[in-house]
DSSP file (Angstrom, degrees, kcal/mol; ACC not computed):
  #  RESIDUE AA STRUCTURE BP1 BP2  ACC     N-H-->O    O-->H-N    N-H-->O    O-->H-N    TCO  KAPPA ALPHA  PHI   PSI    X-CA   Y-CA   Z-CA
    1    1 A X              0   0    0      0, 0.0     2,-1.0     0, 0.0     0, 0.0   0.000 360.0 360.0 360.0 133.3  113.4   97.9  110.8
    2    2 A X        -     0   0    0      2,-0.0     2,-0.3     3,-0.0     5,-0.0  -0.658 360.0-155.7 -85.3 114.5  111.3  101.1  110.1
    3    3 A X    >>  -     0   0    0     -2,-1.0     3,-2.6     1,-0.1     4,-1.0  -0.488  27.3-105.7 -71.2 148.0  110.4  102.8  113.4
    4    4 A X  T 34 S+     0   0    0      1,-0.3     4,-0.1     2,-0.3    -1,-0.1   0.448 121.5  63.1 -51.1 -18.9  107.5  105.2  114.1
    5    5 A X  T 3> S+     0   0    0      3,-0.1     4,-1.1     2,-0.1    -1,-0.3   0.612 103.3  47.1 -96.5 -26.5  109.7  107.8  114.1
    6    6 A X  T <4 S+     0   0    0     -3,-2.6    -2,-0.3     2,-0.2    -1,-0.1   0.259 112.5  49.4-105.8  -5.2  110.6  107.2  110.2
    7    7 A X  T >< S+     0   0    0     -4,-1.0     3,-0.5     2,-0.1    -3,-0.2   0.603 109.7  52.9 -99.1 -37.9  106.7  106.8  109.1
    8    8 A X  G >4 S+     0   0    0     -5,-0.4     3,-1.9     1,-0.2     6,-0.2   1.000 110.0  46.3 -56.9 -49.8  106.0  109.9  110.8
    9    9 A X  G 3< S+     0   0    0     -4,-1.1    -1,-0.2     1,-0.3     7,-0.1   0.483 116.3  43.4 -73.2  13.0  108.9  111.4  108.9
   10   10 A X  G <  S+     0   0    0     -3,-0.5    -1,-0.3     5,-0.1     2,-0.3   0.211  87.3 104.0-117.8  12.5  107.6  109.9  105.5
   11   11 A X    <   -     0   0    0     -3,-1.9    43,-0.1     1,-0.1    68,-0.0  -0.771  69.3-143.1-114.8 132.2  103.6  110.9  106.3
   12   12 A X  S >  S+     0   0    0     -2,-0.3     3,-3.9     1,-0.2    -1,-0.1   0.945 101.2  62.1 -46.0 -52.8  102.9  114.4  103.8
   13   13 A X  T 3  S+     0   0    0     65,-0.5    -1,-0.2    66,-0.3    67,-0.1   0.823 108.2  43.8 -76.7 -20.5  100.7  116.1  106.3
   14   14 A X  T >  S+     0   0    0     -6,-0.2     3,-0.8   115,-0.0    -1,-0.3   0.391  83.1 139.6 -97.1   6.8  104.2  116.1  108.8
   15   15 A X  T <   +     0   0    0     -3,-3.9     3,-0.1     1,-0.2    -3,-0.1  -0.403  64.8  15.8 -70.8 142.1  106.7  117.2  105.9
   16   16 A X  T 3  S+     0   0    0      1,-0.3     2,-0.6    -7,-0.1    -1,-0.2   0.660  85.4 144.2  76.6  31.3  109.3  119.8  107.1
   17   17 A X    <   -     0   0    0     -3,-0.8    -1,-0.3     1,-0.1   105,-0.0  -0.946  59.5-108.4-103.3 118.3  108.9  119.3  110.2
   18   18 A X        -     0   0    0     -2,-0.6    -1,-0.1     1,-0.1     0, 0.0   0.173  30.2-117.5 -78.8 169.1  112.0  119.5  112.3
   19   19 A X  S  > S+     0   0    0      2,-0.2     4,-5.1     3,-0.1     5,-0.3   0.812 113.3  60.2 -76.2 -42.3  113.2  115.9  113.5
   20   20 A X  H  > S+     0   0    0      1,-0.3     4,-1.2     2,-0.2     5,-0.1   0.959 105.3  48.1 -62.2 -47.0  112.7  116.8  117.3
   21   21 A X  H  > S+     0   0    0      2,-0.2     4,-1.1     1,-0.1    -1,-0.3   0.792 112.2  50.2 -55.4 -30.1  108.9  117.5  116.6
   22   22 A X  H  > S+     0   0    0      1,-0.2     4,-3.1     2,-0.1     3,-0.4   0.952 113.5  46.8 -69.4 -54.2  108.9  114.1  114.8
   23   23 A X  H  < S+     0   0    0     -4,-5.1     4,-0.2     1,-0.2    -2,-0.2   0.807 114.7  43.2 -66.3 -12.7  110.6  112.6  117.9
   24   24 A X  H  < S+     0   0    0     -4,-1.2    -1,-0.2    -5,-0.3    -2,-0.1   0.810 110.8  56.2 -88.9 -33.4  108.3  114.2  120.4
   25   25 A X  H >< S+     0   0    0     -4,-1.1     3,-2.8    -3,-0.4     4,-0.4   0.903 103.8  58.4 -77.4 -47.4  104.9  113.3  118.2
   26   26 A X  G >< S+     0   0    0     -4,-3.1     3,-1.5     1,-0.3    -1,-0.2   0.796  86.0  71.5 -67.8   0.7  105.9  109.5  118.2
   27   27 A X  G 3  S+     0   0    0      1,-0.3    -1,-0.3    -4,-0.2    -2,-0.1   0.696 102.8  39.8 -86.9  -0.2  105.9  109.4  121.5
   28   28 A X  G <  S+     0   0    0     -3,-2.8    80,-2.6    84,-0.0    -1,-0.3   0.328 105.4  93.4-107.0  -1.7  101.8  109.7  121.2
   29   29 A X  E <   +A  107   0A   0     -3,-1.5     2,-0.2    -4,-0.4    78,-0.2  -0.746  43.4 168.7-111.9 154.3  101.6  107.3  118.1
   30   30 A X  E     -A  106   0A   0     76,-1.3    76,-0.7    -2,-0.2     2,-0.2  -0.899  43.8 -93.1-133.7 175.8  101.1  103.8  117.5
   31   31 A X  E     +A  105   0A   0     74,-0.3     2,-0.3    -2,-0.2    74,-0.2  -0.531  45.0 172.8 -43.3 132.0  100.4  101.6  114.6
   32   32 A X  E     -A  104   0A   0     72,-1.9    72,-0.9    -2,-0.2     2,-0.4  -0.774   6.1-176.0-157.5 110.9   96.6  101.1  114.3
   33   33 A X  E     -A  103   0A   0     -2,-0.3     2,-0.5    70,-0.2    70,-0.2  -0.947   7.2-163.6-116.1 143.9   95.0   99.1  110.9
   34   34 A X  E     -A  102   0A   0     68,-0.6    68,-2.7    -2,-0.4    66,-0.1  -0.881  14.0-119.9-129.3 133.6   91.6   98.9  110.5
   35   35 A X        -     0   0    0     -2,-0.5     3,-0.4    66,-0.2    63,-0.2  -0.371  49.1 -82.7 -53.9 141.5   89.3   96.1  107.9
   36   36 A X  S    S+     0   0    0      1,-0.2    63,-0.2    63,-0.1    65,-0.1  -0.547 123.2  30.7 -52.0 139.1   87.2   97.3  105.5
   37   37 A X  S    S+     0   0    0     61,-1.4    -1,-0.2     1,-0.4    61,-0.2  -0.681  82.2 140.1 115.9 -46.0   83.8   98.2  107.2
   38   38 A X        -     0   0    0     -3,-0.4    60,-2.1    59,-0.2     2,-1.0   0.202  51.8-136.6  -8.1 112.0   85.6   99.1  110.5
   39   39 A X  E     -B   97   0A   0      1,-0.2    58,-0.3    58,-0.2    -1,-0.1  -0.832  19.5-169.1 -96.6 119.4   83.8  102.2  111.8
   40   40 A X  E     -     0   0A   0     -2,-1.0    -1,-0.2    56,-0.8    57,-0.1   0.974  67.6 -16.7 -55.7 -76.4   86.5  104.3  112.9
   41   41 A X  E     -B   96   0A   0     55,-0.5    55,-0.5    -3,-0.1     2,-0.3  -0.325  65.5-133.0-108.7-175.5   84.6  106.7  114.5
   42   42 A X    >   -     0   0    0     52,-0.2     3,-0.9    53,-0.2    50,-0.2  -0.864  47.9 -88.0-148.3 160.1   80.3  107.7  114.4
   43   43 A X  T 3  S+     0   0    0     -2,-0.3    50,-0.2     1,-0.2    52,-0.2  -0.234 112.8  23.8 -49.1 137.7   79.3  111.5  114.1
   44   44 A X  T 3  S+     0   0    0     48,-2.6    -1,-0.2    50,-0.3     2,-0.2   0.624  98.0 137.3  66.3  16.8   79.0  113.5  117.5
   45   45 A X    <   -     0   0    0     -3,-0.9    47,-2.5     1,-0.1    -1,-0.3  -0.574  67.5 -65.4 -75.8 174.5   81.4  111.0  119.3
   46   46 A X  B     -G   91   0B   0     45,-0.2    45,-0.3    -2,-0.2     2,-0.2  -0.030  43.6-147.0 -31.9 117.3   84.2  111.4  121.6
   47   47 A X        +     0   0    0     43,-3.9     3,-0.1     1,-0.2    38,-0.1  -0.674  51.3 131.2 -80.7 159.6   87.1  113.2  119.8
   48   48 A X        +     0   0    0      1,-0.3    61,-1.0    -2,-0.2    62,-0.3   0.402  60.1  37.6-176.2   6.0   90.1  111.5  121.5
   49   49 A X  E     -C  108   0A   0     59,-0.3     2,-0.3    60,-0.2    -1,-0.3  -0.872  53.9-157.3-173.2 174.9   92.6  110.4  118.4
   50   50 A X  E     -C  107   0A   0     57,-1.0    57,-3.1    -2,-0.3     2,-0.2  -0.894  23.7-141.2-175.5 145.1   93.6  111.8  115.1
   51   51 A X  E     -CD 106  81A   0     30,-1.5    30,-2.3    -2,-0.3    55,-0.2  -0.898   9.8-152.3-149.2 129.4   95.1  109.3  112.0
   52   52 A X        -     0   0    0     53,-0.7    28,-0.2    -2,-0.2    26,-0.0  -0.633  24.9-124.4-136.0 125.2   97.5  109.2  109.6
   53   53 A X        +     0   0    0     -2,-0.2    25,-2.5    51,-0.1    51,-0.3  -0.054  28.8 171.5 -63.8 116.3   97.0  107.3  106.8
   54   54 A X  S    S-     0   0    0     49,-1.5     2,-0.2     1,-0.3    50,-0.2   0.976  72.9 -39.1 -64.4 -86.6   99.5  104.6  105.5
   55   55 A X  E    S+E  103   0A   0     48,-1.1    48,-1.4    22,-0.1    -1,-0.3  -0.831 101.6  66.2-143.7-176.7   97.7  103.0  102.7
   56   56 A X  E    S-     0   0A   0     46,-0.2    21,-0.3    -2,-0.2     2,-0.3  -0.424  71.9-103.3  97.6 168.1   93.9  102.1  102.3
   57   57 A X  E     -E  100   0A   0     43,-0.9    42,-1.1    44,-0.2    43,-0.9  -0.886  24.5-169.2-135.7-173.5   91.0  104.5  102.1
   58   58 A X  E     -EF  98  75A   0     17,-1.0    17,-1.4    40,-0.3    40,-0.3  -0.957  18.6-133.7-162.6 146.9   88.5  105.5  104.7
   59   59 A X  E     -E   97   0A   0     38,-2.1    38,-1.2    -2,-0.3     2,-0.3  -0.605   8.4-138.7-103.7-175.9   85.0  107.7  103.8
   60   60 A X  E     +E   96   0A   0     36,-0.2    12,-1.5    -2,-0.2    13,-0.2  -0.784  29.1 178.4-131.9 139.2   83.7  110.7  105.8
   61   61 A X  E     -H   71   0C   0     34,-1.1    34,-0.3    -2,-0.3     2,-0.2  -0.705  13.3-178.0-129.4 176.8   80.1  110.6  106.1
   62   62 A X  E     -H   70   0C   0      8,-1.5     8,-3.8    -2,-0.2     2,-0.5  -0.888  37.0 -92.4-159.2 176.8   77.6  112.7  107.8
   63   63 A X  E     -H   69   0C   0      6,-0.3     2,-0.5    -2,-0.2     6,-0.2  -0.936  34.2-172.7-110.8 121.3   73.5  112.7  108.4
   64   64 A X  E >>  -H   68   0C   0      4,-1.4     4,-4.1    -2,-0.5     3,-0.6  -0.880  30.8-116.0-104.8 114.1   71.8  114.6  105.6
   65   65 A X  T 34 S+     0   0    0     -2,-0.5     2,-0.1     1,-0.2    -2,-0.0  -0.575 103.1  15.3 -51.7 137.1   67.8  114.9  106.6
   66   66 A X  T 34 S+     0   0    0      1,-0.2    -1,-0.2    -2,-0.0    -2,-0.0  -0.218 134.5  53.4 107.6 -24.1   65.6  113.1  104.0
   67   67 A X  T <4 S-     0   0    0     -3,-0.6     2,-0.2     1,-0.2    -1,-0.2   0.866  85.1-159.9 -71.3 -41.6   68.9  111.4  102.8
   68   68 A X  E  <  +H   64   0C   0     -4,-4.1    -4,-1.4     2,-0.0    -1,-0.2  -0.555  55.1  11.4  68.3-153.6   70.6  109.8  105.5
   69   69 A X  E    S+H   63   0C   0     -2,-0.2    -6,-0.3    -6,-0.2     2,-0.3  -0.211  75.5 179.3 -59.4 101.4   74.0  108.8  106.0
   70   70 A X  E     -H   62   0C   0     -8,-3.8    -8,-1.5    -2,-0.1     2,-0.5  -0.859  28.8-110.9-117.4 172.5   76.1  110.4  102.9
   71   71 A X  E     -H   61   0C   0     -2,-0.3   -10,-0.3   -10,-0.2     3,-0.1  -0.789  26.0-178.1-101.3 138.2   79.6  110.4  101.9
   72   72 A X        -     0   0    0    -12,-1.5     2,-0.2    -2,-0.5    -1,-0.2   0.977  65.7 -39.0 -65.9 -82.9   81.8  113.6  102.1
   73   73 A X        -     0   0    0    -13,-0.2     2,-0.4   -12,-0.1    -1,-0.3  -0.926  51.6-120.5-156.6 141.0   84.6  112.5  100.9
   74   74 A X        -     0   0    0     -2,-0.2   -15,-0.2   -15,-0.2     2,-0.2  -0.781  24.4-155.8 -68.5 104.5   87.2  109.5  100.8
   75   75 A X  B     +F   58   0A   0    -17,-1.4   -17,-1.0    -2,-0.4     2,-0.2  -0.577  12.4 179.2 -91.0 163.0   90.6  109.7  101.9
   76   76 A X    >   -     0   0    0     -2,-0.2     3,-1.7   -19,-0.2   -19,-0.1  -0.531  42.8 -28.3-137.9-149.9   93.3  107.8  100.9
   77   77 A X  T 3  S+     0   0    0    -21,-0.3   -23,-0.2     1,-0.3    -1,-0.1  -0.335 123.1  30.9 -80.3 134.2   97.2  107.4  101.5
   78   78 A X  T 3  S+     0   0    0    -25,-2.5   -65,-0.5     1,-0.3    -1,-0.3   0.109 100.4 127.8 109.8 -22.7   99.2  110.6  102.5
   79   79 A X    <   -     0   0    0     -3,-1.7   -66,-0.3   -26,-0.3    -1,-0.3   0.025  55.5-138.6 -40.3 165.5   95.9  111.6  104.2
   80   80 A X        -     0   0    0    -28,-0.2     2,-0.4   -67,-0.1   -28,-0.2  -0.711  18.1-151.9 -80.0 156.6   95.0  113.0  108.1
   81   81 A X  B     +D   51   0A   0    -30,-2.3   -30,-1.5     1,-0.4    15,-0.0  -0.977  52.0   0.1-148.0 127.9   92.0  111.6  109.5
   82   82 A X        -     0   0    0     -2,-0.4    -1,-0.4   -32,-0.2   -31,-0.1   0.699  39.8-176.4  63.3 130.2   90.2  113.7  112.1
   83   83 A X    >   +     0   0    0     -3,-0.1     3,-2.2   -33,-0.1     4,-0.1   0.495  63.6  92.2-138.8   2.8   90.5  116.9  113.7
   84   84 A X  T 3  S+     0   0    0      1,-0.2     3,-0.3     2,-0.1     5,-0.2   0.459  71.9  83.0 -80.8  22.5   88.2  117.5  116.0
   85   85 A X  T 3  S+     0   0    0    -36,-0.2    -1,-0.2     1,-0.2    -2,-0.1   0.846  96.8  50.9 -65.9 -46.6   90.7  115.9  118.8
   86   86 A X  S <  S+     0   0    0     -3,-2.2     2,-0.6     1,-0.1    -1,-0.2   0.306 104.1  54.6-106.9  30.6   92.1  119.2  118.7
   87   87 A X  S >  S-     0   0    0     -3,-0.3     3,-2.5    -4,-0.1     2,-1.0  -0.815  86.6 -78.5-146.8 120.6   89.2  121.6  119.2
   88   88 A X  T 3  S+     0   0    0     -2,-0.6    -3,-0.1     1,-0.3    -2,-0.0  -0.354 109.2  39.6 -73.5 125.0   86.7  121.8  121.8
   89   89 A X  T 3  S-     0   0    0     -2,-1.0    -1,-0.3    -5,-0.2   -42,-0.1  -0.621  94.9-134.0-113.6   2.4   84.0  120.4  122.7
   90   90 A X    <   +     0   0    0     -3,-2.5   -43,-3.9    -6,-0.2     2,-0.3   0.858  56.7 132.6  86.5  38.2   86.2  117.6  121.4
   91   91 A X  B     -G   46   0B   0     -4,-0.5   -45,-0.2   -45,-0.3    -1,-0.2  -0.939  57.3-104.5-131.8 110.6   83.3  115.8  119.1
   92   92 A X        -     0   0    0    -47,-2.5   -48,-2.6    -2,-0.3   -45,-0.1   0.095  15.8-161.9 -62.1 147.1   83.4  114.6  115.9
   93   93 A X  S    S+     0   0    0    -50,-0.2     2,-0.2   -49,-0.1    -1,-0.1   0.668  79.3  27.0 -82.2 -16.4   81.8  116.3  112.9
   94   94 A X  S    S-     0   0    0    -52,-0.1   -50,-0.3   -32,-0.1     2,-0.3  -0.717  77.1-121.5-120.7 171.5   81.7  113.3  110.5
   95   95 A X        -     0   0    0    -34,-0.3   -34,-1.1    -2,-0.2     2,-0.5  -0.691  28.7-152.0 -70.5 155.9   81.6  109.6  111.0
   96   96 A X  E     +BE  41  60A   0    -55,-0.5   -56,-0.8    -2,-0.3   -55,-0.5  -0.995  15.7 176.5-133.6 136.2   84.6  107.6  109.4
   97   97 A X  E     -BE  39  59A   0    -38,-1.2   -38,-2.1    -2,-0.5   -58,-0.2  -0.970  33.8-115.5-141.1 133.0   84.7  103.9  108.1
   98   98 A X  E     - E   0  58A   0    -60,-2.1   -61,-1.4    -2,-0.4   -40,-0.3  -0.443  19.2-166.1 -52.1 140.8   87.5  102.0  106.4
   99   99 A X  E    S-     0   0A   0    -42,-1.1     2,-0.3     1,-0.7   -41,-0.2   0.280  75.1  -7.2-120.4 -11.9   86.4  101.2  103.0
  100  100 A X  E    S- E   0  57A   0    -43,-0.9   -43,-0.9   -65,-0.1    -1,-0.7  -0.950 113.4 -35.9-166.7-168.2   89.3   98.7  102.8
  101  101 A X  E     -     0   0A   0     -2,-0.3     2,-0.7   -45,-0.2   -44,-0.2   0.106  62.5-161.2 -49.0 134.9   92.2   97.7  104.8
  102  102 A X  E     -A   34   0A   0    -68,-2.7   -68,-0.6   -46,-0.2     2,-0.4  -0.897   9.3-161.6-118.2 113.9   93.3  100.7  106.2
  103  103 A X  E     +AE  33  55A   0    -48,-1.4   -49,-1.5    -2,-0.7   -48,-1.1  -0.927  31.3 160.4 -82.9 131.2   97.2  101.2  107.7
  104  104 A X  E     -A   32   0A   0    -72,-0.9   -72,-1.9    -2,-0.4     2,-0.3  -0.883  42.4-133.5-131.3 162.2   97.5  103.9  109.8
  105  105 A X  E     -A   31   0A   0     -2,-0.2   -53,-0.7   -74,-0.2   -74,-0.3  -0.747  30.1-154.6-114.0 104.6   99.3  105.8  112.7
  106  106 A X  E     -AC  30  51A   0    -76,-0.7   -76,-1.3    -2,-0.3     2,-0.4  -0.212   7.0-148.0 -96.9-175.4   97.4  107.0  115.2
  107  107 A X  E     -AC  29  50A   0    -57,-3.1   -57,-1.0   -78,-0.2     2,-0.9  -0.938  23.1-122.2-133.5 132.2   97.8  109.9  117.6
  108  108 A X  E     - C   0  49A   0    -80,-2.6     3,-0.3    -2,-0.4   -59,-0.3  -0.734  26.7-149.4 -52.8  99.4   96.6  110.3  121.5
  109  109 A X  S >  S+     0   0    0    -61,-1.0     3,-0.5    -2,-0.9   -60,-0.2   0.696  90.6  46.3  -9.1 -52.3   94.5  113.4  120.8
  110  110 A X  T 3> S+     0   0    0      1,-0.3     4,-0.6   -62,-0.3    -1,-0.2   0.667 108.5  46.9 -87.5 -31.3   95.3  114.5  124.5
  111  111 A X  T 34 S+     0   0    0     -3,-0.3    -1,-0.3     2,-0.2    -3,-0.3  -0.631 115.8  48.9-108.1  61.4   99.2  114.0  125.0
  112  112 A X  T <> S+     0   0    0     -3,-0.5     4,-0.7    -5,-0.1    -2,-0.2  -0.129 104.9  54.6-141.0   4.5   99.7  115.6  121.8
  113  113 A X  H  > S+     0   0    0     -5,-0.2     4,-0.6     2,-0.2    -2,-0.2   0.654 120.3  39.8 -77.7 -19.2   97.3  118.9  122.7
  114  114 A X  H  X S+     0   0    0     -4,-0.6     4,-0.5     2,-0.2    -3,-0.1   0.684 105.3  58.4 -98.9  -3.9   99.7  119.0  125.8
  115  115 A X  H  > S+     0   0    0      2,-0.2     4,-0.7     3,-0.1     3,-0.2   0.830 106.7  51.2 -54.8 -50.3  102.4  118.2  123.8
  116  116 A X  H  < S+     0   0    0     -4,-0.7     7,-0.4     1,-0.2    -2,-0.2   0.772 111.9  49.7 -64.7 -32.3  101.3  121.7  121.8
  117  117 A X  H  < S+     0   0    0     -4,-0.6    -1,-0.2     1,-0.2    -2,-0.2   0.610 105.8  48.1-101.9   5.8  101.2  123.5  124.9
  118  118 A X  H  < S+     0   0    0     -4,-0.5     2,-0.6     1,-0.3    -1,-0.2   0.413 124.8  36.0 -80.9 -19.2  104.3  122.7  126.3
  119  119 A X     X  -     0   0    0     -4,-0.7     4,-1.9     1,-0.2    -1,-0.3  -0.832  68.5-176.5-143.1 106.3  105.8  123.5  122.8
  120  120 A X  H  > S+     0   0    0     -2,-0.6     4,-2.6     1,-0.2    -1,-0.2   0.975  84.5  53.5 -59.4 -43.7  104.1  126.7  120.7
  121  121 A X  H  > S+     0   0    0      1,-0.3     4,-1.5     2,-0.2    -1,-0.2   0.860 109.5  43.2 -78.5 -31.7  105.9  126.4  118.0
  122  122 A X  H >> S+     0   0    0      2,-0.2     4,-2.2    -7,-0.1     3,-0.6   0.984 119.6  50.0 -55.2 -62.1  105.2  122.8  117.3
  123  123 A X  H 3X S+     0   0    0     -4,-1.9     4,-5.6    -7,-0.4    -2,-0.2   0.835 110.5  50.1 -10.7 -74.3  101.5  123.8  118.3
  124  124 A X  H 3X S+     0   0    0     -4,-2.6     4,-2.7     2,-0.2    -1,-0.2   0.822 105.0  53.4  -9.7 -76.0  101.6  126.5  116.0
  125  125 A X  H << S+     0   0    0     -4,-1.5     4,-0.4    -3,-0.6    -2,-0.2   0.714 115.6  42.2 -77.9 -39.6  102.8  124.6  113.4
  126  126 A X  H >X>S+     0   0    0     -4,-2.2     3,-2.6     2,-0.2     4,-1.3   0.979 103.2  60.6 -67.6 -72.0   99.9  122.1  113.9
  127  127 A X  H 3X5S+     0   0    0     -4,-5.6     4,-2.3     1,-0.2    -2,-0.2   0.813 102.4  51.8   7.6 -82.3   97.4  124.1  114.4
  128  128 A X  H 3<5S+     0   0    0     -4,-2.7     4,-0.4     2,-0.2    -1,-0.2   0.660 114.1  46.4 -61.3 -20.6   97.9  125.8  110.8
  129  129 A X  H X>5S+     0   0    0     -3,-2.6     3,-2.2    -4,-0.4     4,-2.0   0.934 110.8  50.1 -85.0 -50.6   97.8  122.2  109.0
  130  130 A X  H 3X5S+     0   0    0     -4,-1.3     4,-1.4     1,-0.3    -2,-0.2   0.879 107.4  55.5 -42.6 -46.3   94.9  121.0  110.8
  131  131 A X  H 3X<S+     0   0    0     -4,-2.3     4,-2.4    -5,-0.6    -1,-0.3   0.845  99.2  56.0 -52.6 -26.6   93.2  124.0  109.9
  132  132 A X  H <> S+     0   0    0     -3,-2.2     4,-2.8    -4,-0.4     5,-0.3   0.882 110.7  49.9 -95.5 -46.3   93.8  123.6  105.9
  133  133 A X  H >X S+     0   0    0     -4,-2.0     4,-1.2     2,-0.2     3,-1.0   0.887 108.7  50.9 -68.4 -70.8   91.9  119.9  106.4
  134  134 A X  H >X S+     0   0    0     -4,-1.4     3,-3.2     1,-0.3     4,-0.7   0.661 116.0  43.7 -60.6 -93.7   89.0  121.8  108.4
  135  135 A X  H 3X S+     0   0    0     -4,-2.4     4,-1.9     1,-0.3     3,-0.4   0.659 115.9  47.1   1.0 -74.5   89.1  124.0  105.2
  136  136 A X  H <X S+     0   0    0     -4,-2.8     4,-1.4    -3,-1.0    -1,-0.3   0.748 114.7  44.4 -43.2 -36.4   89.3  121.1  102.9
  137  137 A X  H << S+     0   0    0     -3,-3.2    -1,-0.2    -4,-1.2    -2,-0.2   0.439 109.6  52.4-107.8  -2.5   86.7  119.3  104.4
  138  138 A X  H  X S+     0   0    0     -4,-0.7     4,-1.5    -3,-0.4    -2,-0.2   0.507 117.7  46.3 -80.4 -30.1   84.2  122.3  104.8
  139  139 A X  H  X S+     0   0    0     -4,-1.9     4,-2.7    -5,-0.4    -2,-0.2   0.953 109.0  48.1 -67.7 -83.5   85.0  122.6  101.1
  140  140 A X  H  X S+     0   0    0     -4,-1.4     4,-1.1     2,-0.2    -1,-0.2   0.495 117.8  48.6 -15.4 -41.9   84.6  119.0  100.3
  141  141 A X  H >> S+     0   0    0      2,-0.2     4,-2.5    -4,-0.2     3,-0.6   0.976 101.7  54.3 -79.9 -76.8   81.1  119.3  102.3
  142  142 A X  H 3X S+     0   0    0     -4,-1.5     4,-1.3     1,-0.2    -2,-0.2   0.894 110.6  57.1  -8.9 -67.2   79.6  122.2  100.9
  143  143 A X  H >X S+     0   0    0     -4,-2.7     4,-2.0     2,-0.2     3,-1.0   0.925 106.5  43.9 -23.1 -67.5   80.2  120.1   97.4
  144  144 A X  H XX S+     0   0    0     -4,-1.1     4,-4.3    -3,-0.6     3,-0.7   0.963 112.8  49.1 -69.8 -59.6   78.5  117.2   98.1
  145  145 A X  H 3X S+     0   0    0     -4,-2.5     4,-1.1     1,-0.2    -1,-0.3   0.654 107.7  55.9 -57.0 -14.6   75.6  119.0   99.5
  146  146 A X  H <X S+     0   0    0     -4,-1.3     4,-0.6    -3,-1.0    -2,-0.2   0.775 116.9  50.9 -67.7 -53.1   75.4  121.6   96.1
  147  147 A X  H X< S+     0   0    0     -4,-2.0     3,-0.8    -3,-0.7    -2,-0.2   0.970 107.0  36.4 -86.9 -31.5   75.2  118.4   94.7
  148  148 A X  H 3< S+     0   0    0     -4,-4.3    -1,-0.2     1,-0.2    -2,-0.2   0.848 121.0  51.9 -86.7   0.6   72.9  116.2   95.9
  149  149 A X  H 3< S+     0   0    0     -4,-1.1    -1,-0.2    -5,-0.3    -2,-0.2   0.519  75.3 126.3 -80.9   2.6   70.4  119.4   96.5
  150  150 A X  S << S-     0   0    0     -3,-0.8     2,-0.4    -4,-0.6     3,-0.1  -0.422  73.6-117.1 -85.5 137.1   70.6  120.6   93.1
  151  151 A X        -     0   0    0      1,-0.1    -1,-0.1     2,-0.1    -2,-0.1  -0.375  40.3-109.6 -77.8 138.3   67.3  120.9   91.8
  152  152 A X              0   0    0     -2,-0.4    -1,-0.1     1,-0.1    -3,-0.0  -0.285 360.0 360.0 -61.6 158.0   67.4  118.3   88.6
  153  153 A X              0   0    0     -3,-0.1    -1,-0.1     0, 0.0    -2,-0.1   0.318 360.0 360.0-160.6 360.0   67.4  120.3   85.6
């Protein structure tokens, strides 16, 4: 039987990551799959959880005046989903919805930010990945908006 402890260590965003940080993270994870249409999360909610993605895809949205609701970007398998769990004021910057069956693991937000401060280097180590999606997804954002403001031409 594959354990939680052996999907963590098969997930990208957790490669090279000593086995004792794998064992210490499961202890904050569970299984969690969501239907297509499932809204994970809505914009300027509760940060509290952090995903990582099995199979499936899920968008990122936001609210664009004079558009409304657009999509960032669509993740798929090998993905993280959400990181404002780990930064205060603890509120998401996107909205999230399954865009079909989604497998996931997900993470207590809270027992694995004291999990980071009982253990820097694990912390650390998180920190700096989480950072490279806030990167990614500032990128990824900046895009979308370039495009759909770009004066037609």
């Amino acid at each position: 039987m594959i354990t939680t402890v052996d999907l963590l260590a098969a997930h990208p965003f957790l490669a090279g990551l000593p086995a004792e940080q794998i064992e210490q993270l499961s202890r904050w994870a569970r299984r969690a799959p969501f239907r297509a249409g499932t809204r994970i999360f809505e914009e300027n909610g509760d940060a509290r959880r952090w995903w990582l993605i099995r199979e499936g895809t899920v968008s990122l949205r936001t609210q664009v005046p004079g558009r409304g609701e657009v999509v960032i970007e669509t993740l798929g398998p090998g993905s993280v989903l959400g990181w404002s769990w780990l930064f205060p004021p603890y509120r998401w910057h996107f909205g999230a919805e399954a865009v079909s069956p989604v497998l996931s693991i997900a993470f207590d937000g809270a027992g694995v930010r004291a999990l980071c401060g009982a253990d820097p280097v694990l912390g650390y180590e998180l920190t700096t990945r989480f950072m490279a999606v806030v990167v990614e997804r500032m990128q990824a954002t900046r895009m979308r908006l370039l495009d759909l403001y770009r004066a037609p031409g």
